[in-house]
N, C-alpha and C positions, 0 to 999 in steps of 0.2 A: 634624558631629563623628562620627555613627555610619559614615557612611562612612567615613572613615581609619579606624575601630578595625576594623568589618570585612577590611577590606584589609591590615592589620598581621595581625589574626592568622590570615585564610587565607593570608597571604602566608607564615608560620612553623609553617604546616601545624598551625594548631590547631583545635577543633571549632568553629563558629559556634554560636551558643546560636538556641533559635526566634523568639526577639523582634528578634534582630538581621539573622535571613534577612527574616523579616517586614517590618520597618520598611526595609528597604535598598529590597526590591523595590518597597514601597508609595513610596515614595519617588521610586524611579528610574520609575516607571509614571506617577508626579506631572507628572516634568519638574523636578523638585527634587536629582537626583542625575544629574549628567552622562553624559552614554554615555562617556566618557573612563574614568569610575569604575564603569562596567559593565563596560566593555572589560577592565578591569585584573582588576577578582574573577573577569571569566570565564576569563582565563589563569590565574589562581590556582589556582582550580578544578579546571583544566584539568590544572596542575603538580602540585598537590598533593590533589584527591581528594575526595569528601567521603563521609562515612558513612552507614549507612543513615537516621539519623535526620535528617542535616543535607539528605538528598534527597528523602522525605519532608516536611520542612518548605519547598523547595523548589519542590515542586511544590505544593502544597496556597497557598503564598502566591501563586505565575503563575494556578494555577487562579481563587483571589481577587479577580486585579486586575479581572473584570468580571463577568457575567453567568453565573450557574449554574442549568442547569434538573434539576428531578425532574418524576420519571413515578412515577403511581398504579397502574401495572401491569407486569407481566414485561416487564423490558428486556435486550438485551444489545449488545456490538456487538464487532466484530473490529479488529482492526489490523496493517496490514502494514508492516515497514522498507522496500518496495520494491523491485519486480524487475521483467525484462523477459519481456514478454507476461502480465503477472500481471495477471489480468482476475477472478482468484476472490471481489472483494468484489462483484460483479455477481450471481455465483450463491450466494455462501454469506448474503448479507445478504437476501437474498427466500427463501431455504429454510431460515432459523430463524425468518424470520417466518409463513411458511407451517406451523410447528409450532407455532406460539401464543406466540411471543417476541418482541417489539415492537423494533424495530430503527433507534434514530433517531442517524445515522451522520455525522460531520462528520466529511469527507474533505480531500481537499488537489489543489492543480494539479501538474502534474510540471514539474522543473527538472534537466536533465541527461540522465541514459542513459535514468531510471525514468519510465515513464508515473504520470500522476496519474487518479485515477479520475473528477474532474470532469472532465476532456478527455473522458474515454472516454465518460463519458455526453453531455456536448454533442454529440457528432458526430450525437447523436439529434434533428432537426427542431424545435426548439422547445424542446427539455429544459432546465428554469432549474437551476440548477447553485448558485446564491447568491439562495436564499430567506432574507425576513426570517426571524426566530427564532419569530413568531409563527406563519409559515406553516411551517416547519419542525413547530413541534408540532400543526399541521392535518394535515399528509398524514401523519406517526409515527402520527395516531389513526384518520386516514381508510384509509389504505392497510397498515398495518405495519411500514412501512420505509420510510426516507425518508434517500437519499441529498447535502449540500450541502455546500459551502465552508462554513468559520465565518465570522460575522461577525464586523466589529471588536467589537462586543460579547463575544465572546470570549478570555480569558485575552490581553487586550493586551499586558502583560508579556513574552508568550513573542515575539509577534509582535515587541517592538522588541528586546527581546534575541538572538533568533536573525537580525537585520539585521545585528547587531554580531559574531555568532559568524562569519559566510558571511565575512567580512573582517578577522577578527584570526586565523583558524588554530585556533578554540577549536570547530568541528563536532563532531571527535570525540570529548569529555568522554561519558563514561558519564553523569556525573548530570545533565550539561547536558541530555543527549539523554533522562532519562529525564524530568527534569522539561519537557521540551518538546512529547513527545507524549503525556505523562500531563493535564497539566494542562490542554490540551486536554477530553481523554477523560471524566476528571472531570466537568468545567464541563458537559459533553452532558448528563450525567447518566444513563447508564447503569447497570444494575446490578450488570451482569457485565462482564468486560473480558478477550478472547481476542487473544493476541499473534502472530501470524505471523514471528518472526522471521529471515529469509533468511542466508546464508552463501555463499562462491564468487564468480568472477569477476566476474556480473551485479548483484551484494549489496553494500549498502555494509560489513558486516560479510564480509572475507575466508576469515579463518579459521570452522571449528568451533568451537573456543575462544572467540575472541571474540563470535560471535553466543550462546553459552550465558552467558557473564557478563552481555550485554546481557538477554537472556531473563528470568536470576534476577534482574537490578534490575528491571526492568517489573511481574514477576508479587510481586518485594516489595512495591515501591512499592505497587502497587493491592490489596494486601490490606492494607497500612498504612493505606491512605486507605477500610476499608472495602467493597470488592470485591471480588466473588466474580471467583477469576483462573486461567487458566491459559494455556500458551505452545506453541507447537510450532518445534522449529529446522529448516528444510527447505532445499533443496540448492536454487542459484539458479546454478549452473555452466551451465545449458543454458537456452532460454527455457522458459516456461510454457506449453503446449498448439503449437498451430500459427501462431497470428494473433500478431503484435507489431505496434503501430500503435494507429488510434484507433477508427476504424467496424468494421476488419476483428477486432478484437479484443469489443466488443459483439455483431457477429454470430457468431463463435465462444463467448460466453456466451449467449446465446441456442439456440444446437443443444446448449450444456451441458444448460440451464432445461429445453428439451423431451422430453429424453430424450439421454442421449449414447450417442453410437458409439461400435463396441469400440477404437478409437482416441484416444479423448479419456475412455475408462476409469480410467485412472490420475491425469488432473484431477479428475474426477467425484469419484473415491475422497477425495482430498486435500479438497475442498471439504464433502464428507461428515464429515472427522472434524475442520473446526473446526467448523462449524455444529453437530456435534453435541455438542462440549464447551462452547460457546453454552447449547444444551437444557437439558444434562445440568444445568449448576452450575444455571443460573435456573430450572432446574420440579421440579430435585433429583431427578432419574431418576438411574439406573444407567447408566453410559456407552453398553451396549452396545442398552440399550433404545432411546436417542436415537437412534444410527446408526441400529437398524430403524427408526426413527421420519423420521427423513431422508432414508434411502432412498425410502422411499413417496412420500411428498411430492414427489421430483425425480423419481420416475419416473409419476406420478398427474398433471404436469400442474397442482397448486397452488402450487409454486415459482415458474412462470414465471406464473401469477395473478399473484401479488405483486408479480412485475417487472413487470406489463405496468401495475397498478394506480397501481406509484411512479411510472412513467413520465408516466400519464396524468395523474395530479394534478399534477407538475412542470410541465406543458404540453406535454410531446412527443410526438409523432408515430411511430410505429413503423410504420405504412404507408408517414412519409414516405422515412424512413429507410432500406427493403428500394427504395427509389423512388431513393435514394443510391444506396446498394448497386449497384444495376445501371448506374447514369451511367457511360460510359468514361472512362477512366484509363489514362497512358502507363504499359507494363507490361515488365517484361526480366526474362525466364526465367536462369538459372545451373543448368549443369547439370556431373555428374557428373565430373569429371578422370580417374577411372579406376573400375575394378569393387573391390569390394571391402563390406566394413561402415563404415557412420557410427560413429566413433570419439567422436566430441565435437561437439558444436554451442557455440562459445563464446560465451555469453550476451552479455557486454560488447559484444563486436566486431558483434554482430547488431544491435544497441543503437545505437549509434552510427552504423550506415548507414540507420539509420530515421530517426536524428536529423537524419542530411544529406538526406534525403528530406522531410522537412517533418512529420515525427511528434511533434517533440519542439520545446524549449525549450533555448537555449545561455546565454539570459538571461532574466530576466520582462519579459514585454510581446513577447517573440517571438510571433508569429501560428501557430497549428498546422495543417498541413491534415488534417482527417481523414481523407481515404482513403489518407493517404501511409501506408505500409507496408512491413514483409517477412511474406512466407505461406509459413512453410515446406513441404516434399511429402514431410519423411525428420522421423522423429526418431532419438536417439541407437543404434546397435545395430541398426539398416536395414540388409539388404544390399540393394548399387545394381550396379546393368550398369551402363559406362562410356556419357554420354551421357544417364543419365536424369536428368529434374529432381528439384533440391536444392530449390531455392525460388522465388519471384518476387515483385521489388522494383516498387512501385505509387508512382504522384504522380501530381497533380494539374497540377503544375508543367510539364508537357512533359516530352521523353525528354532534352533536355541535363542531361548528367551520369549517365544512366541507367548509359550502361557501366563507368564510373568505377567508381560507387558498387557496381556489378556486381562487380567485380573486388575491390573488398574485402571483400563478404559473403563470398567464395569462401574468401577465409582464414580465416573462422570455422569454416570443415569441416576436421575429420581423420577418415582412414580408416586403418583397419588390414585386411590379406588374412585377419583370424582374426575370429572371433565377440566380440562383445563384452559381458560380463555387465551383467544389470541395476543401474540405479543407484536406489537408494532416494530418493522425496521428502522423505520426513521421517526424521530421523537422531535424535530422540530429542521425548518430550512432557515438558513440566514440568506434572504435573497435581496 
């Protein structure tokens, strides 16, 4: 019976009361409410909306349906919508733990253009990527950051309702999407909760517009549910650093962790100020003290401590890894079509020749190779002589299809014969 009444009045765009979000989900998490009558509220949803308080209750009953942990001391953790070459939970989730903020991080696999940050750390020899829950809260206390897949013990709800989203058309609901990676985030038990939210071609969010509506549900939601929140909307039109792929994008977080080059300045910066609104809300500093505070730490050498410590407790290998690193790989340079400046590097389209190189996922259970890749040699607003290298496209697979796949990174370059002004990362903070 609660079923149909739910579905009559989201169906006539009226508010759900809490008892009724509650018991639907508890319900459908049972096996007592069919996916047919999930499917239906999540078009509903989808059609008509729900308000703050009906996404808040939302997400706090997904976060319910299983396993919720807290921590006894400073925690925080970040999240990102996903982007291509977007490696910053690598460096920013070891350099607020290197500032005394505990960082127990349940991340995700990638499906589609976006890499997922367990791949990226699997490419590391040994790295377990889906630790129990119990060893999860071992390395958060052993190391201060601890990177893994949720387990099903985790907000199961979200897990069989977003089966049902990927296949009715209902992904892009605001509240679906806020309740799906809150209630997650929640359930980690974090303190604090930092949004990355991306926009532009590589972003599942297109517009600016859109990725700021999504921002202000995220950062409601989690102070609704109690956390200390804030957001940043950052431009995903080009990739993230140089490295797209799985190995080649870990060891470009790694020369981040060591010290970066005045080349990968503008990542470093970006990775600085979430880490350090991470600080700021959980030790309750002054913004700009935490930035000095993050700065140090990534340039001192104790950032990449942290990494090498998560690693090590995971099981992985970082000697094996530089041991990868060096293994040959069929490799096709793309160079220059004419002189001029880099106009654009089109994120998407970069994204997808990584994907047909073996980087990515077209469906779950697809196999990744790690060293498949693209390494850019320009970013955006480079002048190039006609001739010189754009980038170079890496597998493991052999060179068939190397030219191919060649030929369509090439379209991801525009050039213009004039200078081209700089393009901002971050376009505005919700703090």
């Amino acid at each position: 019976m609660i079923a149909k009444l739910v579905l009559d009045k989201k169906r006539e765009g009226r508010a759900l009361g809490s008892a009724e979000i509650r018991e639907f989900v508890e319900g459908f998490t049972r096996g007592e409410i069919p996916d047919y009558q999930m499917s239906a509220l999540a078009m509903a949803i989808c059609c008509r909306g729900m308000n703050a308080r009906e996404t808040a209750d939302l997400t706090e009953a997904m976060k319910n349906s299983g396993r919720c942990l807290d921590w006894d001391f400073p925690t925080a953790d970040k999240h990102s919508t996903g982007g291509v070459g977007d490696k910053l939970s690598l460096v920013i989730q070891p350099l607020a733990a290197a500032c005394g903020v505990a960082v127990p991080s349940l991340t995700g696999r990638g499906l589609g253009i976006t890499g997922g940050t367990a791949d990226k750390l699997e490419s590391i020899p040994g790295y377990n990527a889906a630790l129990s829950l119990d060893d999860f809260r071992r390395v958060v206390r052993e190391a201060g950051v601890s990177m893994t897949v949720a387990t099903e013990e985790i907000a199961p709800a979200d897990k069989k309702l977003y089966a049902l989203r990927d296949v009715t058309g209902t992904v892009a609901s605001i509240p679906l999407i806020v309740g799906s990676i809150l209630s997650k985030k929640l359930a980690e038990g974090a303190h604090t909760l930092v949004f990355d939210v991306k926009y532009g071609c590589g972003a599942f969010m297109k517009t600016p517009e859109e990725a700021r509506e999504l921002a202000e549900a995220l950062v409601q939601d989690a102070r609704a549910a109690g956390r200390k929140s804030a957001a940043l909307l950052t431009n995903m039109d080009a990739p993230l650093g140089y490295a797209v792929g799985n190995a080649n994008e870990v060891a470009e977080a790694i020369v981040l962790l060591k010290g970066p080059p005045p080349n990968l300045e503008p990542i470093a910066a970006l990775c600085v100020e979430f880490a350090a609104r991470m600080v700021a809300l959980e030790r309750d500093l002054l913004l700009d003290d935490a930035r000095e505070l993050c700065r140090a730490h990534l340039a001192d050498g104790s950032a990449y401590a942290k990494f090498a410590a998560m690693v090590a407790a995971q099981g992985g290998d970082l000697e094996a890894f530089e041991r990868r690193l060096a293994e040959p790989v069929a490799k096709f340079c793309i160079q220059a079509p004419r002189s001029g400046h880099v106009a654009g590097i089109d994120a998407e389209k970069v994204a997808r020749v990584a994907l047909k190189l073996g980087a990515g996922r077209e469906k779950a259970g697809d196999r990744i190779d790690p060293r498949a890749g693209v390494t850019l040699a320009v970013r955006r607003g480079d002048r190039v002589a006609t001739g010189a290298p754009l980038a170079t496209l890496e597998t493991s697979a052999g060179p068939e299809g190397l030219e191919s796949a060649a030929a369509e990174l090439l379209k991801a370059f525009a050039f213009s014969p004039d200078p081209v002004p700089e393009q901002p990362l971050v376009l505005a903070a919700l703090d």
